[in-house]
Kinemage of the C-alpha trace (Angstrom):
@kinemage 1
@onewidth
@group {chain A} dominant
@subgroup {mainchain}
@vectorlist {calphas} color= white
{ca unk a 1} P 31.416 -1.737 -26.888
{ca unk a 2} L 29.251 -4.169 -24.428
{ca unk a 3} L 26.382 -2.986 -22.363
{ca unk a 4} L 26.041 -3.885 -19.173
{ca unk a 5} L 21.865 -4.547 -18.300
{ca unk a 6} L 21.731 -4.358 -14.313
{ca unk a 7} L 20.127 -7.341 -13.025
{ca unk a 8} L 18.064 -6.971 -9.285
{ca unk a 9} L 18.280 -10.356 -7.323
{ca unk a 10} L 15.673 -11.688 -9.024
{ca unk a 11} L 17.561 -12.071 -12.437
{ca unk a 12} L 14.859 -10.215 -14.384
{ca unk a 13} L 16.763 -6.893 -16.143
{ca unk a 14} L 16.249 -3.857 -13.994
{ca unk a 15} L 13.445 -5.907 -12.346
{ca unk a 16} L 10.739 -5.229 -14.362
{ca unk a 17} L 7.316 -6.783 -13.956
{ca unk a 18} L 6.728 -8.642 -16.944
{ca unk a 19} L 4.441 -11.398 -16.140
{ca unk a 20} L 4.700 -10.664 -12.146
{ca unk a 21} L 2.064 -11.537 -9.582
{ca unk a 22} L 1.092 -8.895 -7.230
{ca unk a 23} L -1.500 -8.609 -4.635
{ca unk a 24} L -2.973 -5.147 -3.601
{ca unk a 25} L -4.418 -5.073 -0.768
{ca unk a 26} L -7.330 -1.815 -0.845
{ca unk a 27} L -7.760 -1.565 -4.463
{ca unk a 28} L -10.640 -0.584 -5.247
{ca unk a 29} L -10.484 2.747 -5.559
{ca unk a 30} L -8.364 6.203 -5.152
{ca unk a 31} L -4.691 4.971 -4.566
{ca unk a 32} L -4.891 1.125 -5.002
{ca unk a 33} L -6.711 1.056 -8.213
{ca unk a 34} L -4.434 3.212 -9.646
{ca unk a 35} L -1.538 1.256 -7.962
{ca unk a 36} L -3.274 -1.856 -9.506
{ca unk a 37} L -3.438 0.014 -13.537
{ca unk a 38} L -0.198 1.067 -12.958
{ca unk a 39} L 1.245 -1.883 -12.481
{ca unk a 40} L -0.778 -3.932 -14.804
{ca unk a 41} L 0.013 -1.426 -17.455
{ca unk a 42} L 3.882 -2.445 -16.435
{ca unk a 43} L 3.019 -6.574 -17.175
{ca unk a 44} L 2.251 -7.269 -13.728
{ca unk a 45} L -0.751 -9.914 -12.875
{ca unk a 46} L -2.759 -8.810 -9.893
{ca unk a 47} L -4.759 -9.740 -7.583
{ca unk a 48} L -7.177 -6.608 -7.013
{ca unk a 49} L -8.032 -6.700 -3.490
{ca unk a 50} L -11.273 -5.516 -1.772
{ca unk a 51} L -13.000 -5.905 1.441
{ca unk a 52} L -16.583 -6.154 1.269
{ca unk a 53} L -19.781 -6.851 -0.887
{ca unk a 54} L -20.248 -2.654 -1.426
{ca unk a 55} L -16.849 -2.331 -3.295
{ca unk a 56} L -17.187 -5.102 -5.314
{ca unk a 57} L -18.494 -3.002 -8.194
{ca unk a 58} L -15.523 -1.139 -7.737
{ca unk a 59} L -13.355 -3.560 -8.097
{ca unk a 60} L -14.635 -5.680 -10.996
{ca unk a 61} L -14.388 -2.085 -12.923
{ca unk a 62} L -10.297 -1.878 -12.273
{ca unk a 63} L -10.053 -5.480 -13.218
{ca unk a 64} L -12.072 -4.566 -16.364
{ca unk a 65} L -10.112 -1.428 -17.041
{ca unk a 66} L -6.864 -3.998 -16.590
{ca unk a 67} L -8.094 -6.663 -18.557
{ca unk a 68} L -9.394 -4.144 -22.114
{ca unk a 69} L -6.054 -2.696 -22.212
{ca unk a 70} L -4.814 -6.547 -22.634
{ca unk a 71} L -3.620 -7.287 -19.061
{ca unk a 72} L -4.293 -10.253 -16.276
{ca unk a 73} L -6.279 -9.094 -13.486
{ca unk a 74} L -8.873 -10.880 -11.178
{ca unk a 75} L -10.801 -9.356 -7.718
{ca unk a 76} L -10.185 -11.067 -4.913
{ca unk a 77} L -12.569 -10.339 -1.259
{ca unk a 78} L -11.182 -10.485 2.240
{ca unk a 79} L -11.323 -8.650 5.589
{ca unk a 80} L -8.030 -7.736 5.822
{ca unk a 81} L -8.582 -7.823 9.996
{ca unk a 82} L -8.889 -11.786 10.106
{ca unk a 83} L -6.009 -13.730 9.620
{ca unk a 84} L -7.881 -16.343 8.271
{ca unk a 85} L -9.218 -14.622 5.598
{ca unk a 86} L -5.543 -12.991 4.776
{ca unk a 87} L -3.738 -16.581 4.466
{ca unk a 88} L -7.377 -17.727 2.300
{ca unk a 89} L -6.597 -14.645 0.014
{ca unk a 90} L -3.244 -15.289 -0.857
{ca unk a 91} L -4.037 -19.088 -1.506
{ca unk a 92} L -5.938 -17.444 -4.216
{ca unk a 93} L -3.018 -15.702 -5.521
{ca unk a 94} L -1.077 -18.773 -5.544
{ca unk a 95} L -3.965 -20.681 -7.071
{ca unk a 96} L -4.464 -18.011 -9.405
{ca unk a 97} L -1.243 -17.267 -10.697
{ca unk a 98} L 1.097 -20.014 -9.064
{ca unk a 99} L 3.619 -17.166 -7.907
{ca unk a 100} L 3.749 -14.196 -5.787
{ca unk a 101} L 6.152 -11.174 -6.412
{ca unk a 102} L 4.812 -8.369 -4.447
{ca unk a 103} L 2.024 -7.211 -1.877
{ca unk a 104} L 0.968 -3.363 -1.764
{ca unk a 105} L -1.593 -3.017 0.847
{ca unk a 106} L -3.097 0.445 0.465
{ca unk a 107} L -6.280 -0.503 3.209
{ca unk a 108} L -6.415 1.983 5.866
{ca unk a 109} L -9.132 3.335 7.750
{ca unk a 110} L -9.476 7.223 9.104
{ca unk a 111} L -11.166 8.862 12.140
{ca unk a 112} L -10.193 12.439 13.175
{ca unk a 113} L -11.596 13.984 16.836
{ca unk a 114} L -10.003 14.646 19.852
{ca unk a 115} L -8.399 11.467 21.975
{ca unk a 116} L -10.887 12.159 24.773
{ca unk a 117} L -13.990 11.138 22.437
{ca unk a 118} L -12.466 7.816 20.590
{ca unk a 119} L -14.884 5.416 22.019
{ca unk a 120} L -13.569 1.458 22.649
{ca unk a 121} L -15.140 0.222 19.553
{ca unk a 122} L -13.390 2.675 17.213
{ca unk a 123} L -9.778 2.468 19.399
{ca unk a 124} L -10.777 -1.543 18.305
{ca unk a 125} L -11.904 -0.864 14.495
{ca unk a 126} L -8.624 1.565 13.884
{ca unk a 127} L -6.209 -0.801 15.001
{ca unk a 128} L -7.808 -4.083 13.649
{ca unk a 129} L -7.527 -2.215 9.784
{ca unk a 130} L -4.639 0.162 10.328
{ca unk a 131} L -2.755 -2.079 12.328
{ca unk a 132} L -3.480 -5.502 12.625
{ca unk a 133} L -4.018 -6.205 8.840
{ca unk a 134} L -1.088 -4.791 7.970
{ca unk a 135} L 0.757 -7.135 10.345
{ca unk a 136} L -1.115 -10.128 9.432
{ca unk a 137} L -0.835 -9.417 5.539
{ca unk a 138} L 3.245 -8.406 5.933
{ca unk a 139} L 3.775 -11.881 7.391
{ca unk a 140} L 1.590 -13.996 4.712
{ca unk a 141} L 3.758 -11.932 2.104
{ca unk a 142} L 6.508 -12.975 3.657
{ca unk a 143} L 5.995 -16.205 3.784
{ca unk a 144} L 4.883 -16.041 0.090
{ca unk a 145} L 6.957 -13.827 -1.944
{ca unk a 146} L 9.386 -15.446 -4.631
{ca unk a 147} L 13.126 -14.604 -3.473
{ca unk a 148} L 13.925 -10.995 -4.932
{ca unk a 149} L 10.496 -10.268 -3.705
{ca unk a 150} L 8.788 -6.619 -1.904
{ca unk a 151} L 6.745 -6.152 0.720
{ca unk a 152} L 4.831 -2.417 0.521
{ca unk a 153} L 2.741 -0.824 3.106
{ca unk a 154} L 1.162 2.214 3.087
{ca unk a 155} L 0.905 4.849 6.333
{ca unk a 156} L 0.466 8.278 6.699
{ca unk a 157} L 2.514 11.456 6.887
{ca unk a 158} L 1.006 12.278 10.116
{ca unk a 159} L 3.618 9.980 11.469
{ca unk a 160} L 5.886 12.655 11.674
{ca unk a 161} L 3.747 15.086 12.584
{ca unk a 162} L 2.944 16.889 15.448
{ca unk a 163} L -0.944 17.790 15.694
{ca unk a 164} L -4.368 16.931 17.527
{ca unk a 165} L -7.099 15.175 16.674
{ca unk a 166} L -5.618 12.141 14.197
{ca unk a 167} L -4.477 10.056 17.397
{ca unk a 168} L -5.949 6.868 17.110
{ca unk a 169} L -5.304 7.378 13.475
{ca unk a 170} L -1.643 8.520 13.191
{ca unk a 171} L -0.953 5.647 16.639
{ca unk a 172} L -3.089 2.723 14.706
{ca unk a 173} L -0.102 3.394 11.747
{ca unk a 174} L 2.399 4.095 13.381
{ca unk a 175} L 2.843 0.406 14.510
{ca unk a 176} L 3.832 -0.576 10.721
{ca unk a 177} L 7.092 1.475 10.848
{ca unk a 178} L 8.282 -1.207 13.512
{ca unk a 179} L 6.458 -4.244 11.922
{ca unk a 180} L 8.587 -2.716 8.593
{ca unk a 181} L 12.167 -2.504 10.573
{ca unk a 182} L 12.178 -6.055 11.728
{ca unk a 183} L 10.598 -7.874 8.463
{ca unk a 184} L 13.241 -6.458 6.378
{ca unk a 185} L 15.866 -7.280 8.821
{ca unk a 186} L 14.507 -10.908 9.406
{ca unk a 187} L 14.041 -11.567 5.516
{ca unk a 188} L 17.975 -10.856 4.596
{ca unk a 189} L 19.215 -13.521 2.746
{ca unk a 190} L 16.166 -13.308 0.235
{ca unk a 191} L 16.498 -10.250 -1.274
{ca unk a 192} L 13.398 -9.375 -0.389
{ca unk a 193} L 13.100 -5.875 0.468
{ca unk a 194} L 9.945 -4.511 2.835
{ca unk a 195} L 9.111 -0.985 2.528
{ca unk a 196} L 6.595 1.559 3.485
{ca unk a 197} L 4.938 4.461 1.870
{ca unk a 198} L 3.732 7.454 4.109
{ca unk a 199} L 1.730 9.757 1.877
{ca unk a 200} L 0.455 13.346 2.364
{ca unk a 201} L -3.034 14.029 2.948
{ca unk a 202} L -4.440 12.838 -0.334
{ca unk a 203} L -6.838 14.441 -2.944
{ca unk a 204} L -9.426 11.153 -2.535
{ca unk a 205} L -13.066 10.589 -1.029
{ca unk a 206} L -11.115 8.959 1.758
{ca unk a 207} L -9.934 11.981 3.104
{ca unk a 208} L -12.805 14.747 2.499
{ca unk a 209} L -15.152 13.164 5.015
{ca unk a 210} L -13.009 13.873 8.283
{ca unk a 211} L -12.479 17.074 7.266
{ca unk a 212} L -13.838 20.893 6.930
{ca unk a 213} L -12.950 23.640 4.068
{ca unk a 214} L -10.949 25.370 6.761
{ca unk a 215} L -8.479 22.250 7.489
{ca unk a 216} L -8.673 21.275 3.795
{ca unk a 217} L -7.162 24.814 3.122
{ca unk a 218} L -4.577 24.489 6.037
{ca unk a 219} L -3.480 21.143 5.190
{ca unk a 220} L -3.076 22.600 1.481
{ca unk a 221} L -1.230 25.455 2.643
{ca unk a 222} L 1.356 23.232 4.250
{ca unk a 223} L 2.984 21.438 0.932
{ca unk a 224} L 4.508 22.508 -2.195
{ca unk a 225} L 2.015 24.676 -4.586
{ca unk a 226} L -0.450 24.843 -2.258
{ca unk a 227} L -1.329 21.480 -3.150
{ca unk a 228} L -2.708 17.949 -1.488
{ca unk a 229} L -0.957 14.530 -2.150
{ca unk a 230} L -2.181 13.073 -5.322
{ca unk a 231} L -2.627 9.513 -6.212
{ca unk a 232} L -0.595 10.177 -9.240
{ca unk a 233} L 2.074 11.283 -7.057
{ca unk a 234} L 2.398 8.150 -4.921
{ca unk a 235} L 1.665 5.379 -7.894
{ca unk a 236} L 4.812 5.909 -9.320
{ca unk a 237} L 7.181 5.700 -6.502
{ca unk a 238} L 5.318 1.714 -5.780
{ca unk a 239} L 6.394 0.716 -9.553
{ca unk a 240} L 9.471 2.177 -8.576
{ca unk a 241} L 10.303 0.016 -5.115
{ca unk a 242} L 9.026 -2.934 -6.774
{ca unk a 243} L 11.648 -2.619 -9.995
{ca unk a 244} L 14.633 -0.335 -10.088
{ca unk a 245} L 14.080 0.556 -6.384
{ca unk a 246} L 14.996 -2.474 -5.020
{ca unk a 247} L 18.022 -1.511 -2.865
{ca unk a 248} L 15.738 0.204 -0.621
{ca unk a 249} L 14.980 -1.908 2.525
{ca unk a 250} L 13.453 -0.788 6.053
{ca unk a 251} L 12.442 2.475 5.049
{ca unk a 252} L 9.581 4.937 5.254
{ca unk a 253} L 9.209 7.287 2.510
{ca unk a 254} L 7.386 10.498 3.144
{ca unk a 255} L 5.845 11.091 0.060
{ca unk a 256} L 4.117 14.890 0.764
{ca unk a 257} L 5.533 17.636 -1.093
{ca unk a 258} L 7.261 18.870 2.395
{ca unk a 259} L 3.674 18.543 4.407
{ca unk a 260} L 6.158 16.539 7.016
{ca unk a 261} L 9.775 15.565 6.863
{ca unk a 262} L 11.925 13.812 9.588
């Protein structure tokens, strides 16, 4: 009897990431240094992305964790917010590893307080990293990506949510959803699939800070087990889209243990 391997447009079987380029965007730390292990550990090559001179430590020690367990990693600086920098970032990608399969941008920034205090600067820093990043690094991608490529962002939950205080937060994402819609639809022909991934609030340093031990114990209280989003839970689901997921196209994935649902 013959067995069938499913092939995903881009001829490899199942659309594994053997000796894949990747850029993640944010990845550091928390969610897109694991994003980046995970997907090293899977073959993938990637570009580990991070912003400025005080996460460099950071990370050189995911492309060292990469690169002992035998796999092809190298940090890459940008600011994410200047398109300049985002088109100079991927010409290191393709200089690097002559290809590009994927982009995962994980870089978000957080402020929570009520809509009547956001000052113009911060309205102006929120949307510049939330928002206009995104944007700028979704079109670069796109313009880069191998055919049978994917395009990932990464929101938050709290875009279907309905609550105070994460305004200029939840409204600097919310943007991407759109940007999302009309990439995927504008990129048909090339099998390239754009998705994004809206996780709960997450069990990382990036979310403690806005926060007290009352809301921390609310915003447990509202998912499965009593528990926050995990970067373990959300790693998975990106080496999923960018291999046997690949079907998927225009969509945001609440990833929250029920926190939100739409």
């Amino acid at each position: 009897m013959t067995t069938v391997v499913p092939h995903a447009p881009d001829g490899s079987p199942e659309g594994k990431l053997a000796g894949k380029a990747v850029f993640v965007g944010g990845a550091s730390r928390n969610l897109g240094a694991l994003i980046s292990r995970t997907l090293a550990d899977a073959g993938a090559r990637v570009a580990v992305h991070y912003n400025s001179d005080s996460s460099a430590a950071d990370a050189r020690s995911v492309v060292d964790a990469i690169t002992s367990r035998g796999g092809e990693a190298f940090p890459l600086q940008a600011d994410l917010t200047e398109p300049d920098q985002v088109k100079r970032a991927f010409d290191e990608v393709a200089d690097r590893f002559g290809s590009l399969y994927a982009s995962v941008n994980t870089a978000g920034m957080v402020i929570k307080k009520p809509l009547v205090e956001v000052t113009p600067a911060e309205y102006d820093r929120m949307f510049a990293v939330n928002s206009k990043a995104a944007f700028f690094v979704m079109q670069e991608a796109a313009k880069r990506v191998a055919d049978g490529g994917k395009i990932l962002s990464v929101v938050t939950s709290l875009l279907a949510g309905y609550t105070g205080l994460y305004s200029v937060y939840a409204g600097s994402k919310a943007p991407v959803e759109d940007f999302t819609r009309a990439l995927s639809k504008e990129l048909f022909g090339r099998n390239v699939s754009v998705n994004t991934l809206a996780p709960g609030p997450m069990d990382t340093g990036f979310f403690y800070p806005a926060e007290t031990d009352e809301s921390v114990a609310y915003l447990k209280s509202q998912a499965m087990n009593g528990e926050l989003t995990k970067i373990e839970h959300i790693a998975p689901w990106v080496k999923f889209l960018l291999t046997d997921g690949w079907w998927a196209n225009g969509q945001v994935f609440f990833l929250n243990g029920g926190f939100t649902t739409r």
